[in-house]
Backbone atoms as SQL, in Angstrom:
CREATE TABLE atoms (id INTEGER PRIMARY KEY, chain TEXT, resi INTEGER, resn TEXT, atom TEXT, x REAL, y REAL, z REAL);
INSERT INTO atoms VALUES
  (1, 'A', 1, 'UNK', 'N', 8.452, -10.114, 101.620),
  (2, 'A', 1, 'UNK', 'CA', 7.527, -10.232, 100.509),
  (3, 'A', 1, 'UNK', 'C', 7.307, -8.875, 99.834),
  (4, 'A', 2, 'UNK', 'N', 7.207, -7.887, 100.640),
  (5, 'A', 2, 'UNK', 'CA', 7.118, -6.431, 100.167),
  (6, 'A', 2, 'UNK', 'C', 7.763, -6.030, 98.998),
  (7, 'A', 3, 'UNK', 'N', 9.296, -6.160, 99.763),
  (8, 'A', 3, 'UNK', 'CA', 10.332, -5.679, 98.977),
  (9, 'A', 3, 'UNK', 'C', 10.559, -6.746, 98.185),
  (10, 'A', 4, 'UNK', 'N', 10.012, -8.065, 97.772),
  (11, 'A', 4, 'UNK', 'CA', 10.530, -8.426, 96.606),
  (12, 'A', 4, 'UNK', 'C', 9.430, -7.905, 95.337),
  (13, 'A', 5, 'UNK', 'N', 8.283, -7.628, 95.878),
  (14, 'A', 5, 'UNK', 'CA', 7.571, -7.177, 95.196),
  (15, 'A', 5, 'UNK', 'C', 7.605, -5.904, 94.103),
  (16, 'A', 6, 'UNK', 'N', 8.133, -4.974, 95.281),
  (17, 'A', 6, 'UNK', 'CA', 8.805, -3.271, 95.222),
  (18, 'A', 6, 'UNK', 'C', 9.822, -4.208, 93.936),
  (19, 'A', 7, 'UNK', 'N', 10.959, -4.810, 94.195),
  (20, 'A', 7, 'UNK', 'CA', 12.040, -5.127, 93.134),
  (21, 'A', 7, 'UNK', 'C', 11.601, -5.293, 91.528),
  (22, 'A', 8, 'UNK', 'N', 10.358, -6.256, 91.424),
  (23, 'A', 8, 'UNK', 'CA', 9.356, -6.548, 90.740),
  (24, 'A', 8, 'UNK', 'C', 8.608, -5.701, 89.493),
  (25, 'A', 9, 'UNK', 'N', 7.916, -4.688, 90.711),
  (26, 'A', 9, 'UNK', 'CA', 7.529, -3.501, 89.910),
  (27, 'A', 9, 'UNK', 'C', 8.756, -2.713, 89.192),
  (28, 'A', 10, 'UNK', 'N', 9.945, -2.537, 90.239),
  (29, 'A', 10, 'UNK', 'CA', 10.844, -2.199, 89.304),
  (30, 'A', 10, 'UNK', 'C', 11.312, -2.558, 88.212),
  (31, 'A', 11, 'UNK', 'N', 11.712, -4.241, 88.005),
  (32, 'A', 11, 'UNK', 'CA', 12.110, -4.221, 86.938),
  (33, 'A', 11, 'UNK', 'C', 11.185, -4.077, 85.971),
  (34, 'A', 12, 'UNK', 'N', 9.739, -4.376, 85.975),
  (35, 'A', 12, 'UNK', 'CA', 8.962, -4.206, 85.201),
  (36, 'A', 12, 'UNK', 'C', 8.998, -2.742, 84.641),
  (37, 'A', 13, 'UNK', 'N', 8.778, -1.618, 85.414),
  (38, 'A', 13, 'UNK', 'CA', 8.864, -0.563, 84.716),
  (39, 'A', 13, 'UNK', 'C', 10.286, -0.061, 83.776),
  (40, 'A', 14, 'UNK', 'N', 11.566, -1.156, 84.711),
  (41, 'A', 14, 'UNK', 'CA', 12.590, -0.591, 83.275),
  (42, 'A', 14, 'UNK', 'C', 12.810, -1.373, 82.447),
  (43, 'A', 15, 'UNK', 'N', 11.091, -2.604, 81.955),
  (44, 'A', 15, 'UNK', 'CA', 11.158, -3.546, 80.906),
  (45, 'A', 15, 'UNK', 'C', 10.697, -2.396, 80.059),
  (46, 'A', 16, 'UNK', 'N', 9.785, -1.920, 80.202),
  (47, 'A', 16, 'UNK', 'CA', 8.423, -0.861, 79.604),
  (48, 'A', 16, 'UNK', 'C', 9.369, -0.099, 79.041),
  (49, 'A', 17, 'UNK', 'N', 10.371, 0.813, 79.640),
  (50, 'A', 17, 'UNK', 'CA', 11.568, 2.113, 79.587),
  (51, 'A', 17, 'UNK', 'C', 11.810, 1.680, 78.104),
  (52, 'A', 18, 'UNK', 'N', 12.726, 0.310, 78.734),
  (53, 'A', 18, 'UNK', 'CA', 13.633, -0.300, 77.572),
  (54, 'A', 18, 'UNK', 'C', 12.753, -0.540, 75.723),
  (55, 'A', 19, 'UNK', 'N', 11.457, -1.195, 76.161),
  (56, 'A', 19, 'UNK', 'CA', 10.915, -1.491, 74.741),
  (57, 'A', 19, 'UNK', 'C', 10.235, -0.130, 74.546),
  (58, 'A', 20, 'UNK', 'N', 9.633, 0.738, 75.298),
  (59, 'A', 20, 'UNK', 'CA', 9.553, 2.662, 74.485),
  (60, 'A', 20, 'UNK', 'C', 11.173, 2.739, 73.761),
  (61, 'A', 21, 'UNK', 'N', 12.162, 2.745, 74.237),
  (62, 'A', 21, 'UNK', 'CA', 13.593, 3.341, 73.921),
  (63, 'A', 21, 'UNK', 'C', 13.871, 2.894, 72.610),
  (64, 'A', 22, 'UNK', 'N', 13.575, 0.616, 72.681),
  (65, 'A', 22, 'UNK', 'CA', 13.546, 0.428, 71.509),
  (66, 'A', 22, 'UNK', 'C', 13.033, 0.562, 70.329),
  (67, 'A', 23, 'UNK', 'N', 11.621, 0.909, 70.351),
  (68, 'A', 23, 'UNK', 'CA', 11.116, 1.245, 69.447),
  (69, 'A', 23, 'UNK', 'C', 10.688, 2.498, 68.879),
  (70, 'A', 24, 'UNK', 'N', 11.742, 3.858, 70.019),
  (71, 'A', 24, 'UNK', 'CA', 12.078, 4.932, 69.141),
  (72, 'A', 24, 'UNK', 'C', 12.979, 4.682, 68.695),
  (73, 'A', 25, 'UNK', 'N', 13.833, 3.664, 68.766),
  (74, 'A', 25, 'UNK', 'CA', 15.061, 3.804, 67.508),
  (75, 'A', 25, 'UNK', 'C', 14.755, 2.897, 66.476),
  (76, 'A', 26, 'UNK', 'N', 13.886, 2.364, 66.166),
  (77, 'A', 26, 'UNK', 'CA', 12.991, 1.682, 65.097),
  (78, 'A', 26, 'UNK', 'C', 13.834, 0.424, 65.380),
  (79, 'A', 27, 'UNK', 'N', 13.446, -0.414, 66.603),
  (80, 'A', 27, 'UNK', 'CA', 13.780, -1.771, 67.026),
  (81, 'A', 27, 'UNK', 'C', 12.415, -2.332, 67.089),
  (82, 'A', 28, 'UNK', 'N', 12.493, -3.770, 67.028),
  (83, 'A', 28, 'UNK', 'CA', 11.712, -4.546, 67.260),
  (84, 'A', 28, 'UNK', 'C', 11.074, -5.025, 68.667),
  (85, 'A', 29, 'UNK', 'N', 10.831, -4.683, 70.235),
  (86, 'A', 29, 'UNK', 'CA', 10.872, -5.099, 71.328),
  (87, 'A', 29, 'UNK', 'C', 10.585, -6.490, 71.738),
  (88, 'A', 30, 'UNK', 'N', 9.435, -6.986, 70.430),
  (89, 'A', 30, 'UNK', 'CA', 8.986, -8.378, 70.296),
  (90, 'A', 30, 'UNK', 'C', 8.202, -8.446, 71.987),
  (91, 'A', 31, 'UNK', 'N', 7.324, -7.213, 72.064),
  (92, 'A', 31, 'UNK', 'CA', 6.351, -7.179, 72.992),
  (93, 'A', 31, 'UNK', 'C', 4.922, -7.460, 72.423),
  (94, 'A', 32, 'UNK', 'N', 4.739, -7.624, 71.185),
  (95, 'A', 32, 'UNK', 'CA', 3.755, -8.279, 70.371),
  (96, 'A', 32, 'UNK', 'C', 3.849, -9.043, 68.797),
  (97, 'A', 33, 'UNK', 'N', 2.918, -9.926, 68.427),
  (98, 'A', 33, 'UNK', 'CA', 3.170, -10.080, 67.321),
  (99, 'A', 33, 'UNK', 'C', 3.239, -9.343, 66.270),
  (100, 'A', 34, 'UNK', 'N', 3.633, -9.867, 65.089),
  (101, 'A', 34, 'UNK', 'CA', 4.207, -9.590, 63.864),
  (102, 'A', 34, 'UNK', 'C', 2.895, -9.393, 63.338),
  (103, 'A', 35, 'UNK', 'N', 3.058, -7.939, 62.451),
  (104, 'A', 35, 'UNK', 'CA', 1.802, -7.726, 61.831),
  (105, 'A', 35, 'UNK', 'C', 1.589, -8.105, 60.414),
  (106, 'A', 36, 'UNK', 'N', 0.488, -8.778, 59.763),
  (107, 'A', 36, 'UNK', 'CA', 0.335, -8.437, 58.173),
  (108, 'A', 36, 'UNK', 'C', -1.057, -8.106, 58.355),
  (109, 'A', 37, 'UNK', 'N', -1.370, -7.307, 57.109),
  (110, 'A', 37, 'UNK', 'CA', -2.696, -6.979, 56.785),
  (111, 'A', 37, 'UNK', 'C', -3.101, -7.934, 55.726),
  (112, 'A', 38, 'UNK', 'N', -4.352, -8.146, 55.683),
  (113, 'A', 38, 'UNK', 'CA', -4.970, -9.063, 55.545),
  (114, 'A', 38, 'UNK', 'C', -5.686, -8.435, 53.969),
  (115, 'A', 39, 'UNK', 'N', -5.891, -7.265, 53.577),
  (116, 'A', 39, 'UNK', 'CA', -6.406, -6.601, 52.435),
  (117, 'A', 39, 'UNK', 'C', -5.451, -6.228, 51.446),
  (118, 'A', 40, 'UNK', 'N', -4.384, -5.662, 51.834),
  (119, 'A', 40, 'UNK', 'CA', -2.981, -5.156, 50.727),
  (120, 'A', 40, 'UNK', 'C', -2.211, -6.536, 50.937),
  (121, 'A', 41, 'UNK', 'N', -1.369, -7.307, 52.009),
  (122, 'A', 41, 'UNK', 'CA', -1.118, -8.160, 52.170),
  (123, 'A', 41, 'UNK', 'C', 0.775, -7.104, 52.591),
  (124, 'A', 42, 'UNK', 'N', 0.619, -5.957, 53.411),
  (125, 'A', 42, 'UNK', 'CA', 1.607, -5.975, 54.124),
  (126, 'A', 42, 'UNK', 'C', 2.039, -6.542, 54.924),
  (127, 'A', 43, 'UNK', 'N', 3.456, -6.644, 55.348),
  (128, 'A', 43, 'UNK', 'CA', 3.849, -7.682, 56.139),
  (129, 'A', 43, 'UNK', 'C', 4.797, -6.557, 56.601),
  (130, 'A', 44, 'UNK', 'N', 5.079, -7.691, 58.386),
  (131, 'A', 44, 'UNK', 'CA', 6.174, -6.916, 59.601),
  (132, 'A', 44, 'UNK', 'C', 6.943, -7.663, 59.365),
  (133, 'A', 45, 'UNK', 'N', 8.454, -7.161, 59.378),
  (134, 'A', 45, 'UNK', 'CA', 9.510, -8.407, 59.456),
  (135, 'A', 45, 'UNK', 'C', 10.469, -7.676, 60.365),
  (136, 'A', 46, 'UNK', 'N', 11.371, -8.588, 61.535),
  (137, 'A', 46, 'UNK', 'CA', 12.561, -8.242, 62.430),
  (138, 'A', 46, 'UNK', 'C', 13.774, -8.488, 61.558),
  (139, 'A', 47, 'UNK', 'N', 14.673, -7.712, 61.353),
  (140, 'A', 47, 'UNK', 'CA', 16.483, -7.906, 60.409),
  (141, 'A', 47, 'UNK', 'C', 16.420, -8.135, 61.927),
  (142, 'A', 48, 'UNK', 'N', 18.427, -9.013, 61.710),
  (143, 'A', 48, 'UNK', 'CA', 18.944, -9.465, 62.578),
  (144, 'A', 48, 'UNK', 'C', 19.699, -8.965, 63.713),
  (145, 'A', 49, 'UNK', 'N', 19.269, -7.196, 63.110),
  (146, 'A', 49, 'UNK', 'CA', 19.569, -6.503, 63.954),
  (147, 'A', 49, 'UNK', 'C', 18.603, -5.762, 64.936),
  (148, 'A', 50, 'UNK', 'N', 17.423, -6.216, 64.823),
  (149, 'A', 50, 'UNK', 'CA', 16.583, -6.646, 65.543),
  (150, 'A', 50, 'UNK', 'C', 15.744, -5.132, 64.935),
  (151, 'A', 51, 'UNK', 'N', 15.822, -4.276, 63.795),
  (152, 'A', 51, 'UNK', 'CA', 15.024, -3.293, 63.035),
  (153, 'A', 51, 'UNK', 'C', 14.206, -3.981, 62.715),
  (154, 'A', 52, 'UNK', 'N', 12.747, -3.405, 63.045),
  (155, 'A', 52, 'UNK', 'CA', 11.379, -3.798, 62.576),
  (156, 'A', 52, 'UNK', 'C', 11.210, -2.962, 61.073),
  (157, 'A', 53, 'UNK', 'N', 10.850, -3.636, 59.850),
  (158, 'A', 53, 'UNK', 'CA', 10.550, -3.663, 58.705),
  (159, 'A', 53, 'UNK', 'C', 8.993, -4.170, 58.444),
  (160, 'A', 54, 'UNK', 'N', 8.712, -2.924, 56.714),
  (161, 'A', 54, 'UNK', 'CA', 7.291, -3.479, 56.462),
  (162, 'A', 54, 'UNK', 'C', 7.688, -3.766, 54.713),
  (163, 'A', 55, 'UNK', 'N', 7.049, -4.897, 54.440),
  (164, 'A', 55, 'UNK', 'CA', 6.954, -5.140, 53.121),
  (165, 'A', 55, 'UNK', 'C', 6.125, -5.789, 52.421),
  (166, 'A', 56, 'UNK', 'N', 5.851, -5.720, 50.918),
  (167, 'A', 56, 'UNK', 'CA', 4.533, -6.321, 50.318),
  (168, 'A', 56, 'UNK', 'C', 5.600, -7.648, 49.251),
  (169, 'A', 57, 'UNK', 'N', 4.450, -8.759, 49.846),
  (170, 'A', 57, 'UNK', 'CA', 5.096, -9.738, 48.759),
  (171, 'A', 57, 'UNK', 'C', 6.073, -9.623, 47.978),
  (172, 'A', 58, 'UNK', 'N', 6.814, -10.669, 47.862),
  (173, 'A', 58, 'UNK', 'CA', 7.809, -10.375, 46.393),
  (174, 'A', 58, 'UNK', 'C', 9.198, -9.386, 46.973),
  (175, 'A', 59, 'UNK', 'N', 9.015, -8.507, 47.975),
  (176, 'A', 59, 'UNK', 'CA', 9.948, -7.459, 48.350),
  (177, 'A', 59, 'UNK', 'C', 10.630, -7.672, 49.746),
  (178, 'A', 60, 'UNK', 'N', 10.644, -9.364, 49.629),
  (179, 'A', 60, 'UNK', 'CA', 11.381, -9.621, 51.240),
  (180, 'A', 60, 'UNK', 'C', 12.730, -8.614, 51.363),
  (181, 'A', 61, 'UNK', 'N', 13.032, -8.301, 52.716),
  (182, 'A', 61, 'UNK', 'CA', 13.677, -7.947, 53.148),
  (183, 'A', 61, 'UNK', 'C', 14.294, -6.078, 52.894),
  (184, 'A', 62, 'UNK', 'N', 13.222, -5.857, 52.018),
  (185, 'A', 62, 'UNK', 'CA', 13.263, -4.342, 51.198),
  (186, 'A', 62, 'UNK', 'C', 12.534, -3.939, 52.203),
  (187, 'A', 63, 'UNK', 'N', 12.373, -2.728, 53.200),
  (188, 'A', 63, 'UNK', 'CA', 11.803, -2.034, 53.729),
  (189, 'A', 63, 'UNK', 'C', 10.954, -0.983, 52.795),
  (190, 'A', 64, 'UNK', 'N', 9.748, -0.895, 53.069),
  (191, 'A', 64, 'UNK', 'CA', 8.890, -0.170, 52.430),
  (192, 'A', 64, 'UNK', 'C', 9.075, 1.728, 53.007),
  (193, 'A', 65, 'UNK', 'N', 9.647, 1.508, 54.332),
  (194, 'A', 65, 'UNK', 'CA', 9.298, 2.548, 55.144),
  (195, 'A', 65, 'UNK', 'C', 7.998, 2.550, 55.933),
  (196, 'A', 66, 'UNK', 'N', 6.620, 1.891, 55.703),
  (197, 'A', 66, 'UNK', 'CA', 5.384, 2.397, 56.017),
  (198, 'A', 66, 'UNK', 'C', 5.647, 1.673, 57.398),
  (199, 'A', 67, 'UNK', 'N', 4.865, 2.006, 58.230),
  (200, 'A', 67, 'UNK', 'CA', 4.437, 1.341, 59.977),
  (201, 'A', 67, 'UNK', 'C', 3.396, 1.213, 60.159),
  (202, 'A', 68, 'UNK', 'N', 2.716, 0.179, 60.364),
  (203, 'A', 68, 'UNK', 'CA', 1.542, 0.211, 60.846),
  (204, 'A', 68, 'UNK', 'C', 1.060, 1.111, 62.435),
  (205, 'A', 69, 'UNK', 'N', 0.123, 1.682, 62.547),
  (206, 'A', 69, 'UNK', 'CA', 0.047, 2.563, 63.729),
  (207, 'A', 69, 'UNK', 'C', -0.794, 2.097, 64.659),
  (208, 'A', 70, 'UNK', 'N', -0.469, 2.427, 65.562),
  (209, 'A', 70, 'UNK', 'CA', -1.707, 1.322, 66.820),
  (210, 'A', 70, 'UNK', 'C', -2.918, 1.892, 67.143),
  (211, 'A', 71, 'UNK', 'N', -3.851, 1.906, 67.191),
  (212, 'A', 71, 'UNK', 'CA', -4.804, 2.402, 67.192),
  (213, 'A', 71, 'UNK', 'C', -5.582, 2.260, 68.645),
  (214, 'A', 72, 'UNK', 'N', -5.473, 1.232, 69.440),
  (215, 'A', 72, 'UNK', 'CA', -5.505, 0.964, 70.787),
  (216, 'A', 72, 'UNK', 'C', -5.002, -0.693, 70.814),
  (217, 'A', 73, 'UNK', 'N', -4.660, -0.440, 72.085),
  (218, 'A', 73, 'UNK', 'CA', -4.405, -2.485, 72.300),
  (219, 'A', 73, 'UNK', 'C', -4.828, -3.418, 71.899),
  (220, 'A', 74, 'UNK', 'N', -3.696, -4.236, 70.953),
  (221, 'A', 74, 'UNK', 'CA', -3.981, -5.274, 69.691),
  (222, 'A', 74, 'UNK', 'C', -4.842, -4.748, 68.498),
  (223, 'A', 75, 'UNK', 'N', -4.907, -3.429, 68.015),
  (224, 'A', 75, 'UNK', 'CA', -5.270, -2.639, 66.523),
  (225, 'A', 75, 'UNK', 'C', -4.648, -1.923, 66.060),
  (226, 'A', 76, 'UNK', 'N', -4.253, -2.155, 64.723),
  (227, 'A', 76, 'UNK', 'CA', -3.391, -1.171, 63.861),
  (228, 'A', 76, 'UNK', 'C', -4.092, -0.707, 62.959),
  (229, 'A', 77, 'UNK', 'N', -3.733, 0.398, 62.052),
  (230, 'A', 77, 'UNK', 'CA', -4.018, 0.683, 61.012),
  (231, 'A', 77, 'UNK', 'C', -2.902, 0.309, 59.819),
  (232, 'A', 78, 'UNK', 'N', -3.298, -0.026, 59.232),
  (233, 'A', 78, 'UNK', 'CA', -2.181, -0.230, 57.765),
  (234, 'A', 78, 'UNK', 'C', -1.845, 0.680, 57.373),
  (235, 'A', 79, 'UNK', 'N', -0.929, 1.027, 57.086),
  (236, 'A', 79, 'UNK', 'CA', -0.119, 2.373, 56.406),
  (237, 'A', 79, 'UNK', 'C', -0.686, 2.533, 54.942),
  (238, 'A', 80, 'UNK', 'N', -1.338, 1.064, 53.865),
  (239, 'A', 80, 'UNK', 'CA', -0.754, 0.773, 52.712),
  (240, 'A', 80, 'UNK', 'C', -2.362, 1.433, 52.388),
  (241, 'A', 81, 'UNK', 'N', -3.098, 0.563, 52.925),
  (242, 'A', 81, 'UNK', 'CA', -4.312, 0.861, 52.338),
  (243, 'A', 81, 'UNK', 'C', -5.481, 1.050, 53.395),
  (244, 'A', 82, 'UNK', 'N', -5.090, 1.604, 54.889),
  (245, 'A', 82, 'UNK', 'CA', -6.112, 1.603, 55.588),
  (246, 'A', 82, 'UNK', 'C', -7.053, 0.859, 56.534),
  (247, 'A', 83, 'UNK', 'N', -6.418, -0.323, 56.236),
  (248, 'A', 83, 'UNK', 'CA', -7.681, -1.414, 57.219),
  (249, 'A', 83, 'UNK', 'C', -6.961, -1.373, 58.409),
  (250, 'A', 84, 'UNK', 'N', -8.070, -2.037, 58.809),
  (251, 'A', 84, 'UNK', 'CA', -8.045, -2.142, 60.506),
  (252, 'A', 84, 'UNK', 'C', -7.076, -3.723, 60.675),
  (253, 'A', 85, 'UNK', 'N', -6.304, -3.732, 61.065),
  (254, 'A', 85, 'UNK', 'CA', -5.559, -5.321, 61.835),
  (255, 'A', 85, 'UNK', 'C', -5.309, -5.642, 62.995),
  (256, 'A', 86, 'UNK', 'N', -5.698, -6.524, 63.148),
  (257, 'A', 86, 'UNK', 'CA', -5.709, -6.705, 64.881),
  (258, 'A', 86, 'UNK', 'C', -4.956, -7.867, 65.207),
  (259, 'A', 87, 'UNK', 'N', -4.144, -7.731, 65.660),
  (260, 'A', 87, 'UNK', 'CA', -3.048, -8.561, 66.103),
  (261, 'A', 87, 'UNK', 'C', -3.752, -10.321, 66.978),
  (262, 'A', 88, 'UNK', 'N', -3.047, -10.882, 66.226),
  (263, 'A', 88, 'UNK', 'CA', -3.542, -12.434, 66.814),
  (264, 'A', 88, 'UNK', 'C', -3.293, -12.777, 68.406);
């Protein structure tokens, strides 16, 4: 029971490794939902190459560049205009 446990924690910590790694190379890890703000009406979108993208209406699939920033677990800040979003 120990050691399947020990195995456990392991892979868990090289789940964690893997989605930090991915999302310094501006990947999507899909370790939380998809963000929009609710005041500018930015939106998160995944390409099929699994790059996380931000865009405002009308500009599907155009990357804006902006990121929303986390502010603590399940809160972002909007890049666009500042509000607070908190993930569903």
């Amino acid at each position: 029971m120990r050691r399947t446990l020990n195995n456990i924690r392991e892979l868990a910590s090289q789940v964690v490794a893997l989605q930090k790694h991915a999302r310094s190379m501006g990947l999507f890890p899909g370790d939380r939902e998809l963000l929009e703000c609710p005041k500018c009406g930015l939106l998160e979108d995944v390409l099929i190459g699994g790059k996380l993208i931000t865009y405002h209406a009308g500009a599907e699939g155009q990357d804006s560049g902006l990121r929303f920033v986390e502010l603590s677990e399940r809160r972002f800040c909007c890049p666009s205009c500042g509000s607070i979003v908190k993930e569903r």
